[in-house]
PLY file of the C-alpha trace (Angstrom):
ply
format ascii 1.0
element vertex 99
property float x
property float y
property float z
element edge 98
property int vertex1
property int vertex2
end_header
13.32 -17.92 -8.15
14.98 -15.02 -6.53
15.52 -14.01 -2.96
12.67 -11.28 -3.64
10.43 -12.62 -5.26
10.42 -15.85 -2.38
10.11 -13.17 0.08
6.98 -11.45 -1.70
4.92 -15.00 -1.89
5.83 -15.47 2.25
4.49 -12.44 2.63
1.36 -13.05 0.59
0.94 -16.65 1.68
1.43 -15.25 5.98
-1.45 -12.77 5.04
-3.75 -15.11 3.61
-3.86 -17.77 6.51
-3.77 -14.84 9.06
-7.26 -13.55 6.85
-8.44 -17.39 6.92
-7.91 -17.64 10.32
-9.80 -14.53 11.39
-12.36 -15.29 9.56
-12.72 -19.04 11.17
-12.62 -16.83 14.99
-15.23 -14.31 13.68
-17.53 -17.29 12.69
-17.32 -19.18 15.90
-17.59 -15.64 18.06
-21.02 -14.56 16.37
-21.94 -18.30 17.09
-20.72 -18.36 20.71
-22.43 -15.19 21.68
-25.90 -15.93 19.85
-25.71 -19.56 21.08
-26.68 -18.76 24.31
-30.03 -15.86 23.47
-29.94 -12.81 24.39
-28.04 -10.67 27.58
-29.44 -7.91 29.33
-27.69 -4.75 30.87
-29.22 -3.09 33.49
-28.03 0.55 34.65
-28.45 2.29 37.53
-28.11 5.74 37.75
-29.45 9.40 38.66
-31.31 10.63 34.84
-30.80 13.96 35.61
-26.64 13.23 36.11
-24.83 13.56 32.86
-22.48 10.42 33.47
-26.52 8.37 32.56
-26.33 10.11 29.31
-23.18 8.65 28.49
-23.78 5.13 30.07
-26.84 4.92 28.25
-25.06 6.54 24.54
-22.17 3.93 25.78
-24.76 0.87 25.81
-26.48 1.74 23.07
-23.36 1.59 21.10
-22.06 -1.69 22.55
-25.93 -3.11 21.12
-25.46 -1.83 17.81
-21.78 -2.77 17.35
-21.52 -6.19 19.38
-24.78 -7.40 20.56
-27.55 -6.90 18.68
-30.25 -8.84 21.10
-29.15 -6.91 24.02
-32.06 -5.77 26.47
-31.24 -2.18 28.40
-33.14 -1.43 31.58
-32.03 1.90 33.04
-33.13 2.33 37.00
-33.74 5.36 37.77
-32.13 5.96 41.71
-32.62 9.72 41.94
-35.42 12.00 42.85
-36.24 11.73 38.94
-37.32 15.79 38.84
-35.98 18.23 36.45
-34.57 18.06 33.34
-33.92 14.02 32.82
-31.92 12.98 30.12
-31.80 9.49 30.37
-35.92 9.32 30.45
-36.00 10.48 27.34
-33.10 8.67 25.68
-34.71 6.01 26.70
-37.92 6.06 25.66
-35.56 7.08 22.05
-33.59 4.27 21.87
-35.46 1.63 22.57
-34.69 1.31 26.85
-36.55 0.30 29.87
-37.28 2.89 32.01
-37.53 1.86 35.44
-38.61 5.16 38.23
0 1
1 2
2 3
3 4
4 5
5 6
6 7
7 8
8 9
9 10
10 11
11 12
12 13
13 14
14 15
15 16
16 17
17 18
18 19
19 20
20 21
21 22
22 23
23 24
24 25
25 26
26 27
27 28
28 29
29 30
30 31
31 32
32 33
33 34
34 35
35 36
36 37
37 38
38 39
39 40
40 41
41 42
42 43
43 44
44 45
45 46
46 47
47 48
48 49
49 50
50 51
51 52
52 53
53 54
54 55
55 56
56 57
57 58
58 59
59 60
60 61
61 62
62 63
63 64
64 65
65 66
66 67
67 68
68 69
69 70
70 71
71 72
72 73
73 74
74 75
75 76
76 77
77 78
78 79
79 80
80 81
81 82
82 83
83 84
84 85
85 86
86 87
87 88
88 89
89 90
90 91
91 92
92 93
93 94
94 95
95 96
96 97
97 98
């Protein structure tokens, strides 16, 4: 067998264990993190500051990517009048709404 054609199986044979092997991690991750039930995140913020919005777009995410069980409670620490964002977001997406 030629020097190229050894080089082309290491090659194939490094990628398959490295896809075995992440697959093994990605296994016992989803276990780990489901093992212990579910997390909860819990936000404080002003709903009428902008920055909530993208806490509370920011959490969302990290629920649908990474943990699906994840409980969001947003406290609201601001005078709660005029136009608030992060009421209605979460009363969208599925958030606790705390005045």
């Amino acid at each position: 067998m030629s020097v190229f054609w050894q080089s082309v199986l290491a090659v194939l044979a490094a990628v398959g264990f490295y896809s075995i092997l992440h697959e093994i991690y990605d296994w016992i991750a989803a276990y780990m993190l489901r093992r212990e039930g579910t997390a909860e995140l819990t936000l404080y913020g002003d709903g009428c500051d902008a920055a909530a919005e993208q806490w509370i777009r920011a959490a969302v995410h990290v629920r649908r990517q990474f943990l699906p069980g994840l409980s969001i409670i947003f406290v609201e620490t601001g005078s709660g009048k005029g136009q608030n964002v992060a009421k209605h977001l979460a009363a969208r997406q599925d958030i606790m709404y705390l005045e």
